[in-house]
N, CA, C and O atoms as a CHARMM CRD file, in Angstrom:
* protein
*
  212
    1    1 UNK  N      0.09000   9.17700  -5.50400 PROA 1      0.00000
    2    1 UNK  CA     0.23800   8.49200  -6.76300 PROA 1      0.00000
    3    1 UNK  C      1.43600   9.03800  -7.53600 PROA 1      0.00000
    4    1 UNK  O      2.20100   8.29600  -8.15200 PROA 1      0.00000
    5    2 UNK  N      1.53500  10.01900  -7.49600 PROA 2      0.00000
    6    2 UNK  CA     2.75900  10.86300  -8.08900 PROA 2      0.00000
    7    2 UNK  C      4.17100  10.11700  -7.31700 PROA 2      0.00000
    8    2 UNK  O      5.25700   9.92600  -7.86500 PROA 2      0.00000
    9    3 UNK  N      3.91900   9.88300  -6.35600 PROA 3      0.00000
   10    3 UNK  CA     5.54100   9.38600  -5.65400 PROA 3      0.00000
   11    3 UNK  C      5.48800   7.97600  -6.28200 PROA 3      0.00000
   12    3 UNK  O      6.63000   7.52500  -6.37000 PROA 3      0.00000
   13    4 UNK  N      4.52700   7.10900  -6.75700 PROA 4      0.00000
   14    4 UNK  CA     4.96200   6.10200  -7.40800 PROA 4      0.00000
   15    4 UNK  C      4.81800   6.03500  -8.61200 PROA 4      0.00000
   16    4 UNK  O      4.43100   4.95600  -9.06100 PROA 4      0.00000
   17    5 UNK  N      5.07400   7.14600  -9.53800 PROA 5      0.00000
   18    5 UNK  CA     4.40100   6.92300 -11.19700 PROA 5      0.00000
   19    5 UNK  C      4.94200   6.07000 -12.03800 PROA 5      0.00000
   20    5 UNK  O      4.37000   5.74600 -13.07900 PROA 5      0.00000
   21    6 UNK  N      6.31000   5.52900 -11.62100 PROA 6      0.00000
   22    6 UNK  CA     6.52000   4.27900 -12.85900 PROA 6      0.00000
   23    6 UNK  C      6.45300   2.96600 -11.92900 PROA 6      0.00000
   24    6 UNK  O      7.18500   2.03100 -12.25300 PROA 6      0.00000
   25    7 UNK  N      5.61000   2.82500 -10.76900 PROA 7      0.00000
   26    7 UNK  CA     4.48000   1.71900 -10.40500 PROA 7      0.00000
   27    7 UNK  C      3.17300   2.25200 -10.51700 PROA 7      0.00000
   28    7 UNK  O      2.79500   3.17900  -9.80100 PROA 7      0.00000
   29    8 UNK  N      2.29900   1.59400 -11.57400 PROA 8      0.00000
   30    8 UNK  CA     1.13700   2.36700 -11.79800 PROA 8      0.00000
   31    8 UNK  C      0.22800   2.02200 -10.61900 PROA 8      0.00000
   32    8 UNK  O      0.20200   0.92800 -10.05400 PROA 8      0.00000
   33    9 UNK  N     -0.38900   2.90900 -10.36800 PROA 9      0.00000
   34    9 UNK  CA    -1.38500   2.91000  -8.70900 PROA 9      0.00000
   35    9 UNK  C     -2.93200   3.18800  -9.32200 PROA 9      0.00000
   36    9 UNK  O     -3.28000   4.28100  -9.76700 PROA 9      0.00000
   37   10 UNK  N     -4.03300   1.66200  -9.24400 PROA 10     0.00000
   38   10 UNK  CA    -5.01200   1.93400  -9.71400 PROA 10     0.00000
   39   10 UNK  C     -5.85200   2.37100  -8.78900 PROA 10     0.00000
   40   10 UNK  O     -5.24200   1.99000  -7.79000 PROA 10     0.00000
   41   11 UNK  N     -7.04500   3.02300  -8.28600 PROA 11     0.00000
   42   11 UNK  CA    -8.10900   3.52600  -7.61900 PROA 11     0.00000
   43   11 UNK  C     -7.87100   2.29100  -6.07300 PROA 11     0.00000
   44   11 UNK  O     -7.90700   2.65400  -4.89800 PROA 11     0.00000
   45   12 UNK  N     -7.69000   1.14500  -6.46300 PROA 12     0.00000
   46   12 UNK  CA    -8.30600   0.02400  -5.45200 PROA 12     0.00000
   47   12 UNK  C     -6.65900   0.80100  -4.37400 PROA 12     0.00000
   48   12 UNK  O     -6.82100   1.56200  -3.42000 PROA 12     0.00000
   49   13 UNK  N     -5.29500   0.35100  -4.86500 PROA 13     0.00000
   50   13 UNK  CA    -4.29600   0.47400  -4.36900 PROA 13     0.00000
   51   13 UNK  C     -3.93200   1.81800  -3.52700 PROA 13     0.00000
   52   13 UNK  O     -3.18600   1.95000  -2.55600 PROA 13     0.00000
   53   14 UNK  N     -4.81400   2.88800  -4.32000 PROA 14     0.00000
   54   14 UNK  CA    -4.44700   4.53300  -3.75100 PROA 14     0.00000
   55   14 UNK  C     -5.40100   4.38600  -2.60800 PROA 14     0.00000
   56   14 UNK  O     -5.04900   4.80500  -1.50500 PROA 14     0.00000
   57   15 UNK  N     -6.61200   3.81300  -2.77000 PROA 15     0.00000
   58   15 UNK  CA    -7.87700   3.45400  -1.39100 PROA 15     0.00000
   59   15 UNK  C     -6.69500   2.82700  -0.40000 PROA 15     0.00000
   60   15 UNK  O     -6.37600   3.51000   0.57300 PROA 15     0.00000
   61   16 UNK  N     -6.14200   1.75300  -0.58300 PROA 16     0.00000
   62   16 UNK  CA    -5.86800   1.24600   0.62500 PROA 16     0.00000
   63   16 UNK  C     -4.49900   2.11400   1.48800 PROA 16     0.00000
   64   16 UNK  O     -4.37600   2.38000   2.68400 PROA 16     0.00000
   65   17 UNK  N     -3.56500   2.40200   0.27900 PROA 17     0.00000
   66   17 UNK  CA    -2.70200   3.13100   1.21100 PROA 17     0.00000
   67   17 UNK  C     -2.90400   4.30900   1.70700 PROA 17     0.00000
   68   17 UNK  O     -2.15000   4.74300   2.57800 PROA 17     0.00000
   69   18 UNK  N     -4.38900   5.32200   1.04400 PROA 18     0.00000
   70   18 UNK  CA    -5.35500   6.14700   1.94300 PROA 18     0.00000
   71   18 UNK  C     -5.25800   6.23800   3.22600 PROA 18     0.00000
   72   18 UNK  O     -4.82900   7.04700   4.04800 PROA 18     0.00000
   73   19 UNK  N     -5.98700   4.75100   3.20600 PROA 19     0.00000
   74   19 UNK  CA    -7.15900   4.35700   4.33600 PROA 19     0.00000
   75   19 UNK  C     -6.08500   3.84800   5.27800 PROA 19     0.00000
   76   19 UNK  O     -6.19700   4.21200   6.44800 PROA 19     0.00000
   77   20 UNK  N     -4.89400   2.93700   4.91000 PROA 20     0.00000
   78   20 UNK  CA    -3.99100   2.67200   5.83900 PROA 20     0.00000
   79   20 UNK  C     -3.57800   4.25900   7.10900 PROA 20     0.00000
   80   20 UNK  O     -3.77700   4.41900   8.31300 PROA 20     0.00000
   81   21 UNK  N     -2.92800   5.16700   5.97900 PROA 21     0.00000
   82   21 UNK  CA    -3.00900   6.57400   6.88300 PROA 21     0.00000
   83   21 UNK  C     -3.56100   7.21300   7.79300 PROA 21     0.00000
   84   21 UNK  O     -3.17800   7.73400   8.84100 PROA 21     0.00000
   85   22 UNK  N     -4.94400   7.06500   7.02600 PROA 22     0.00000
   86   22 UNK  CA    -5.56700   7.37300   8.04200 PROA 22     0.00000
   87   22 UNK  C     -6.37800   6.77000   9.03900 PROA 22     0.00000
   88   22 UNK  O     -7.19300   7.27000   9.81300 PROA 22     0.00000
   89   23 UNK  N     -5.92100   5.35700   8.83900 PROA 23     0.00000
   90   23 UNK  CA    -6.15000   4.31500  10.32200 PROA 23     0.00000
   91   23 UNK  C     -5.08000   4.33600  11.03000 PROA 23     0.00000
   92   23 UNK  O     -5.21100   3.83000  12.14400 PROA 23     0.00000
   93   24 UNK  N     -3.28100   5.06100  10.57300 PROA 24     0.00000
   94   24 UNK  CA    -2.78300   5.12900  11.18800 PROA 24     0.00000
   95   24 UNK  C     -1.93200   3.43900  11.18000 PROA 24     0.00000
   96   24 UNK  O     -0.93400   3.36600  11.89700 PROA 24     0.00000
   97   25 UNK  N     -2.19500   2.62400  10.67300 PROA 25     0.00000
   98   25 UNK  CA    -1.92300   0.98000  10.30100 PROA 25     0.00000
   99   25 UNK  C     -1.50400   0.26100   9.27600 PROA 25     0.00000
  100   25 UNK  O     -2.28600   0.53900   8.36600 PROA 25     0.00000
  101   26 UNK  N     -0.56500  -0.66000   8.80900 PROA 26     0.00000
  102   26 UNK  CA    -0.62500  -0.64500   7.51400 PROA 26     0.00000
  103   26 UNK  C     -0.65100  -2.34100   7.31100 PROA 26     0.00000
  104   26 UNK  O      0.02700  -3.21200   6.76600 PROA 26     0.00000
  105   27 UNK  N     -1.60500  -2.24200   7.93200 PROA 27     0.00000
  106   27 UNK  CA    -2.00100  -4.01800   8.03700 PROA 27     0.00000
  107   27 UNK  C     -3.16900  -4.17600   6.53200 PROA 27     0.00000
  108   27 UNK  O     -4.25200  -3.59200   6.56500 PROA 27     0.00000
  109   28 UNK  N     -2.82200  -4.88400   5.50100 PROA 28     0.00000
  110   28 UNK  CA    -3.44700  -5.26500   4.67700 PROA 28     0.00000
  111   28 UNK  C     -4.16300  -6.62100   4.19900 PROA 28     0.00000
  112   28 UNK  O     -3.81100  -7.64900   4.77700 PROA 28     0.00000
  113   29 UNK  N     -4.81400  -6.68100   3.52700 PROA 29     0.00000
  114   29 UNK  CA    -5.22600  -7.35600   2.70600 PROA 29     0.00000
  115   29 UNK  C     -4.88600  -7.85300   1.27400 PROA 29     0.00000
  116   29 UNK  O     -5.86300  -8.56000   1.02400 PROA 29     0.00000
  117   30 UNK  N     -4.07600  -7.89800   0.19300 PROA 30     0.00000
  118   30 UNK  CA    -4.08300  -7.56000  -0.91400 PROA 30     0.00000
  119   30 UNK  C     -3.46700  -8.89200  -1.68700 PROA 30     0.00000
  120   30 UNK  O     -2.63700  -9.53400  -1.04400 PROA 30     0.00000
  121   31 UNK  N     -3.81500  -9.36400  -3.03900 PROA 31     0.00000
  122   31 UNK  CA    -2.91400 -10.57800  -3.96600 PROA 31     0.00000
  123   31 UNK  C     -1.90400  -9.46700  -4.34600 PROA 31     0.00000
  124   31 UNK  O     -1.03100  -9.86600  -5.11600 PROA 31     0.00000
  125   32 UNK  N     -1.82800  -8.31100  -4.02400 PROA 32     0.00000
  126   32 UNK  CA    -1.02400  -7.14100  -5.34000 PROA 32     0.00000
  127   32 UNK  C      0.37600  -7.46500  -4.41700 PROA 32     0.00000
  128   32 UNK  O      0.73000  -6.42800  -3.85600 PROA 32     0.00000
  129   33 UNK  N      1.08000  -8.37500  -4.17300 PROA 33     0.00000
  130   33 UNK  CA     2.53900  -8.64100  -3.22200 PROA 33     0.00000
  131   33 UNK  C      3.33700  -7.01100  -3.83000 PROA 33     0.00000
  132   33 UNK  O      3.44300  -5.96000  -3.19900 PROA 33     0.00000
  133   34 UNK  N      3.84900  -7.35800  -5.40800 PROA 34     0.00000
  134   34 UNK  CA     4.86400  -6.04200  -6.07400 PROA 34     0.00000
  135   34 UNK  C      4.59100  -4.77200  -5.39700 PROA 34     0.00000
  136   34 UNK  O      5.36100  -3.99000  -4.84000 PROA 34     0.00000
  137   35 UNK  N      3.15500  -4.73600  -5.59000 PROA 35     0.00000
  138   35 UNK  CA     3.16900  -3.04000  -5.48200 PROA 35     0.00000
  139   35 UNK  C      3.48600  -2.64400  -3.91700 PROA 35     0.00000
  140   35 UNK  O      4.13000  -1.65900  -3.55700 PROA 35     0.00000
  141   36 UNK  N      2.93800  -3.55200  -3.14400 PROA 36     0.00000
  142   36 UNK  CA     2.52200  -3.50900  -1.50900 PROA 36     0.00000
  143   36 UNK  C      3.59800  -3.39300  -0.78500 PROA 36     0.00000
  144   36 UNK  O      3.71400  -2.79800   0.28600 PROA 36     0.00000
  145   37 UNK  N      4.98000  -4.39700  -1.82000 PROA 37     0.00000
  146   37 UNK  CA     6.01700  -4.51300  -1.33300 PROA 37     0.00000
  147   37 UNK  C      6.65000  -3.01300  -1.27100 PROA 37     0.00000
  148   37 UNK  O      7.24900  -2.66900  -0.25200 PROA 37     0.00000
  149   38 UNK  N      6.55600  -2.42100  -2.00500 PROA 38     0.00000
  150   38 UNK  CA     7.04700  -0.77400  -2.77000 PROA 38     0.00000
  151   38 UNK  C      6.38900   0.06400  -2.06400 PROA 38     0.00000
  152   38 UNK  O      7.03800   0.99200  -1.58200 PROA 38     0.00000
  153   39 UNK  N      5.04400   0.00000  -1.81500 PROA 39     0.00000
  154   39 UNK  CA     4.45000   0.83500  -1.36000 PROA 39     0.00000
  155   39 UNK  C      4.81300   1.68700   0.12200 PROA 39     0.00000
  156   39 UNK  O      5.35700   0.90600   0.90300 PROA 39     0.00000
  157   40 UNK  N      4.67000   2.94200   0.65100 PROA 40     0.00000
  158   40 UNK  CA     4.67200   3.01800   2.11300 PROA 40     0.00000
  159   40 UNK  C      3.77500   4.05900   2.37600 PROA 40     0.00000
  160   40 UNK  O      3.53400   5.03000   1.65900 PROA 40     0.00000
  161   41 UNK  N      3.09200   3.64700   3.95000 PROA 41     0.00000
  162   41 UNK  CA     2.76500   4.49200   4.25200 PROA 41     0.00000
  163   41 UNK  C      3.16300   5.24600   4.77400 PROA 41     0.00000
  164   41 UNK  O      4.36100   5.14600   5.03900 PROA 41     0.00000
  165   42 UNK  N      2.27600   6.69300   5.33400 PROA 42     0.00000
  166   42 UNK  CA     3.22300   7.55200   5.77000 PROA 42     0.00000
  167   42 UNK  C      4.72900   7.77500   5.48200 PROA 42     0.00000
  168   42 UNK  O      5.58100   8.21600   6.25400 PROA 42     0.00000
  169   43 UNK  N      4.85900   7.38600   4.24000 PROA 43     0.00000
  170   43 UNK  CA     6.30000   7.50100   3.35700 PROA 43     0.00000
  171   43 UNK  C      7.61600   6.78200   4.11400 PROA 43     0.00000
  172   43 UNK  O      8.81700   6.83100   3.85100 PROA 43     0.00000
  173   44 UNK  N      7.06400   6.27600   4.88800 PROA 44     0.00000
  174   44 UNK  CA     8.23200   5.07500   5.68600 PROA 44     0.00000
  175   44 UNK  C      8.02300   4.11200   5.97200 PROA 44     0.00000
  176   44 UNK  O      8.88800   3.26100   5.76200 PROA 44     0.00000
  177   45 UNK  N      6.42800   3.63100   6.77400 PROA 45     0.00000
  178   45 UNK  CA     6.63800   2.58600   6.93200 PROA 45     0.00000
  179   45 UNK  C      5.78100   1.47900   5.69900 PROA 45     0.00000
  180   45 UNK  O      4.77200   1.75500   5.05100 PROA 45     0.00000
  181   46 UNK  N      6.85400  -0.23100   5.67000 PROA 46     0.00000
  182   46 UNK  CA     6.41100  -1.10200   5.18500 PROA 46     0.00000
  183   46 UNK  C      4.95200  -1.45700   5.26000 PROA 46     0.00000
  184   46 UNK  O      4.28100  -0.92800   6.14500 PROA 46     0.00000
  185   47 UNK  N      4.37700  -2.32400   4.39500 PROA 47     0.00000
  186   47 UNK  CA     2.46700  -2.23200   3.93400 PROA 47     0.00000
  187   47 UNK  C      3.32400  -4.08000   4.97400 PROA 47     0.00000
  188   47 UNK  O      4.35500  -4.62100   4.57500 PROA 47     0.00000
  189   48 UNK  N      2.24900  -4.73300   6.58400 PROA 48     0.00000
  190   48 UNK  CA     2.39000  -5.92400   6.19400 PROA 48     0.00000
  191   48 UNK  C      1.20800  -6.05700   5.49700 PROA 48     0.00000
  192   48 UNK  O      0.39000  -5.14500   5.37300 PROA 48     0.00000
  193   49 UNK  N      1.04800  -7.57500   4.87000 PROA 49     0.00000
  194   49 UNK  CA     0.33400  -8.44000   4.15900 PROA 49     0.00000
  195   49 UNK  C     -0.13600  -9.52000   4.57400 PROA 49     0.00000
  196   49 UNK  O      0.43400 -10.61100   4.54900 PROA 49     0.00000
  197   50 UNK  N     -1.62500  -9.18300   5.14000 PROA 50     0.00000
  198   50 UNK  CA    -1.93300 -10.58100   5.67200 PROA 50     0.00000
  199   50 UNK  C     -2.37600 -12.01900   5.11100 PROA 50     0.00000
  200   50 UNK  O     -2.63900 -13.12400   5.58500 PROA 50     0.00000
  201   51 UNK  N     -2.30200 -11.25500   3.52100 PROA 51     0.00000
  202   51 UNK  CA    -2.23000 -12.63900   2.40300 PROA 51     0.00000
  203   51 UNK  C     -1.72200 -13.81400   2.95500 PROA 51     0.00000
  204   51 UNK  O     -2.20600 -14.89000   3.30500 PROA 51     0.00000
  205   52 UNK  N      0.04300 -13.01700   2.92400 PROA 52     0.00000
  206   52 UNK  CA     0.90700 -13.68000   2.96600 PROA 52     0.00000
  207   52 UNK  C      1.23600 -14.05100   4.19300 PROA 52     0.00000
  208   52 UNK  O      0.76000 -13.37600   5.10700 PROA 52     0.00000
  209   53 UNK  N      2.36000 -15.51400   4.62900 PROA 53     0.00000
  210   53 UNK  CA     2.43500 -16.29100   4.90400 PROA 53     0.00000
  211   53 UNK  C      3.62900 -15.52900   6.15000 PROA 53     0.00000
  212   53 UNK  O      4.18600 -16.24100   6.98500 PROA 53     0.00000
């Protein structure tokens, strides 16, 4: 949360890029596109979004 503090990271968002880690995956779920877009796991790779299209 600290590596993104001026994108605020609520409880739901810090769970998933958690849980991404430690599935090792960063296949999501999420309407949050901004943050997801910004986000990384393991500090490199892109969040995909299976929202989206």
């Amino acid at each position: 949360m600290e590596k993104y503090a001026d994108l605020p990271m609520d409880l739901a968002d810090a769970s998933l890029v958690l849980l991404a880690e430690y599935l090792e995956q960063g296949r999501i779920f999420s309407v949050d596109q901004r943050d997801f877009n910004t986000y990384r796991w393991k500090n490199t790779h892109p969040f995909q979004n299976l929202l989206l299209p």
